[in-house]
C-alpha positions, 0 to 999 in steps of 0.5 A, a space after each residue: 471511545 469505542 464499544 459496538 455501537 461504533 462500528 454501526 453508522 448509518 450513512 455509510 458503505 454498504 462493503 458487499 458493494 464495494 468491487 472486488 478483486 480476486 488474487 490467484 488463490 481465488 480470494 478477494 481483496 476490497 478494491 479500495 482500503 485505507 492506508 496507515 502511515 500518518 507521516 510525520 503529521 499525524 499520531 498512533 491515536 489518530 490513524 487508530 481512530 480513523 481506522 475506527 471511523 473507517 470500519 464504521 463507513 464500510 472499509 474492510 481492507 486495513 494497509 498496515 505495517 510495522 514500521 508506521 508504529 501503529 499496529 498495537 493501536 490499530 489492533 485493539 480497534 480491530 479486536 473491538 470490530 470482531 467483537 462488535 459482530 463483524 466477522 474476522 473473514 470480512 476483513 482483508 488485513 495487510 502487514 509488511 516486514 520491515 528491512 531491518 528482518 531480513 534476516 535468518 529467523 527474523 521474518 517469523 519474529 516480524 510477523 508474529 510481533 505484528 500478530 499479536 500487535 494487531 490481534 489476529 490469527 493469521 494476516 491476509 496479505 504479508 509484504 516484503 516492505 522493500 527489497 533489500 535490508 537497507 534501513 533508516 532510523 523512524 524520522 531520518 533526514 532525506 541525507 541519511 544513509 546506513 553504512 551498511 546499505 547494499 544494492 539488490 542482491 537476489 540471493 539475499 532476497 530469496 532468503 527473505 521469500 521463503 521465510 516468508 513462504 513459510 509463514 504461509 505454509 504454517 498457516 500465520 498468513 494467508 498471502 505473501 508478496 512485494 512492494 516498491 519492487 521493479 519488472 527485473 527484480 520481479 522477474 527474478 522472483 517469479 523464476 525462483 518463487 515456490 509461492 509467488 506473489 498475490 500482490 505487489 503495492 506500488 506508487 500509482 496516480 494519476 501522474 505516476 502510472 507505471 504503465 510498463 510495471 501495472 501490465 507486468 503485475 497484472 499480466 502474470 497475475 498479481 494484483 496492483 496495491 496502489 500507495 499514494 493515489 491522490 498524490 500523497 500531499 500529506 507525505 514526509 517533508 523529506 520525501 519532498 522535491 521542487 520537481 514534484 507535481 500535485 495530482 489534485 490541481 492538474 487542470 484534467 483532474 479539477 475539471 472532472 472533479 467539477 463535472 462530478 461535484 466531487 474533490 479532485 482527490 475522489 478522481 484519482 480515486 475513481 480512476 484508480 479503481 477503474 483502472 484494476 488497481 487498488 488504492 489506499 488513500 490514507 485521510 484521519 477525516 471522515 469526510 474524506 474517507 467516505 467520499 473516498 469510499 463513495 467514489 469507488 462505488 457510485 458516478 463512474 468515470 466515463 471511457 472518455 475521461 478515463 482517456 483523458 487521466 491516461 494522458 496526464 502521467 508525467 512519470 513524477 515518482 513521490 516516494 523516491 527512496 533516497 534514504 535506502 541508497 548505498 554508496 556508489 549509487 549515483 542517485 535515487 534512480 538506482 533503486 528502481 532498476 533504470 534502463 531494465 538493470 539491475 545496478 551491479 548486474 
């Protein structure tokens, strides 16, 4: 497939009505994108060609990263939506710097890998993936553990920032910042950062709101980039637990879904972008991926059953990171800083 014709469909989005979020630079970042890890479920082809299809309903926002194994295939839909007429400047396209380039020099050969993987002169946002350099292999069970792997350490980070401050200032990325972080860790960064950052992507759904972090985000001016905002049904088997809870069958979720004629998934869209976050749902069905877009622009949530999903957190945390845990650790919980500590501080 492919060609120009492709990126033209004719019920879809129109994306100068998709909402908007300004970053402290005075950019702005579609409130909705599409996310790009297809799991353990769904191939390279496929996740590209749903980023075809995706641009073709009206996404301008593309959540990629190096780690997912997609970037080449995803970089050739993109270079065949600018040479269809659509203007580099209309996209918002994200990468993020994997934790085994963390070190002295690696964040340049990171970035420029995913460059040229992906097509582009310069990314608009750039992420430091997770916040330390503990790596697991593509696939590994939930029990693998890098011998290697540490806690947090702030200096080690700040190495990695201001490499990543460079690339910023060589003109490679227009916007740097954080994911899977916490109110510690970040608090650390904005005393020592020269650039701080314009995001931070977390896991945010209905019933893993993060109210304490979202107010913090916003609070000092960082956007809120959203993973998993349905739920994540599709995720790995490893990231799995009998404790988990599925957002899309919570009984306040399916009843606004039934007074709206949509998909409980389309609510935790809507609410999500309400809310002041940005989500990026991930589906390789068009179907799906426009009724996701569709809902960030059409039937808002009414002030009432807005309340009535702020009421359902169940702080259910999906993506618990098991795999990045060092020894000593007690548990998965460590990674996230628990009480307002860093572990070993």
């Amino acid at each position: 497939m492919g060609g120009i014709n492709t990126f033209r469909a004719g019920d879809g989005v129109d994306p100068d009505q998709v909402p908007k979020r300004r970053v402290y630079t005075g950019a702005q970042i579609p409130a909705i994108g599409l996310g790009t890890f297809g799991s353990d479920r769904f191939s390279g082809e496929q996740v590209a060609e749903a980023v075809r299809g995706a641009i073709a309903v009206g996404y301008r926002h593309i959540d990629c990263a190096a780690v997912y194994g997609n970037e080449h295939l995803i970089g050739a839909v993109l270079q065949e939506a600018i040479q269809s007429g659509i203007k580099r400047e209309e996209f918002w396209i994200t990468s993020k710097l994997w934790n085994d380039m963390h070190g002295d020099g690696d964040v340049l050969l990171a970035c420029a890998k995913s460059l040229k993987d992906l097509r582009l002169d310069y990314l608009d946002l750039y992420l430091v993936h997770w916040p330390f350099p503990n790596y697991h292999p593509p696939g590994a069970s939930v029990d693998s553990r890098d011998p290697h792997a540490r806690p947090y350490i702030h200096e080690e980070f700040m190495k990695v920032w201001r490499q990543m401050e460079r690339l910023v200032e060589m003109g490679l990325v227009k916007h740097i910042g954080t994911s899977n972080m916490t109110i510690p860790k970040l608090k650390l960064l904005l005393r020592d950062a020269k650039i701080k950052p314009a995001c931070n992507e977390m896991e945010l759904h209905p019933h893993f709101q993060q109210p304490e972090l979202f107010k913090f985000v916003v609070e000092n001016g960082i956007v809120p980039i959203g993973f998993c905002p349905i739920g994540s049904p599709n995720r790995p088997d490893r990231d799995k637990t009998e404790t988990d809870t599925v957002d899309i069958e919570d009984p306040v979720i399916v009843e606004i879904a039934r007074r709206h004629q949509v998909h409980p998934a389309v609510i935790c869209v809507k609410w999500a972008v309400q809310r002041g976050q940005v989500p990026i749902p991930f589906s390789i069905h068009r179907h799906e991926y426009l009724s996701n877009l569709l809902g960030a622009v059409t039937d808002p949530l009414t002030d009432e059953e807005m309340e009535a999903i702020a009421a359902i957190d169940k702080n259910c945390r999906l993506i618990k990171g098991q795999v990045f845990l060092w020894e000593g650790a007690k548990g998965w919980e460590d990674l996230w800083d628990p009480d307002g500590i860093i572990p070993g501080w």
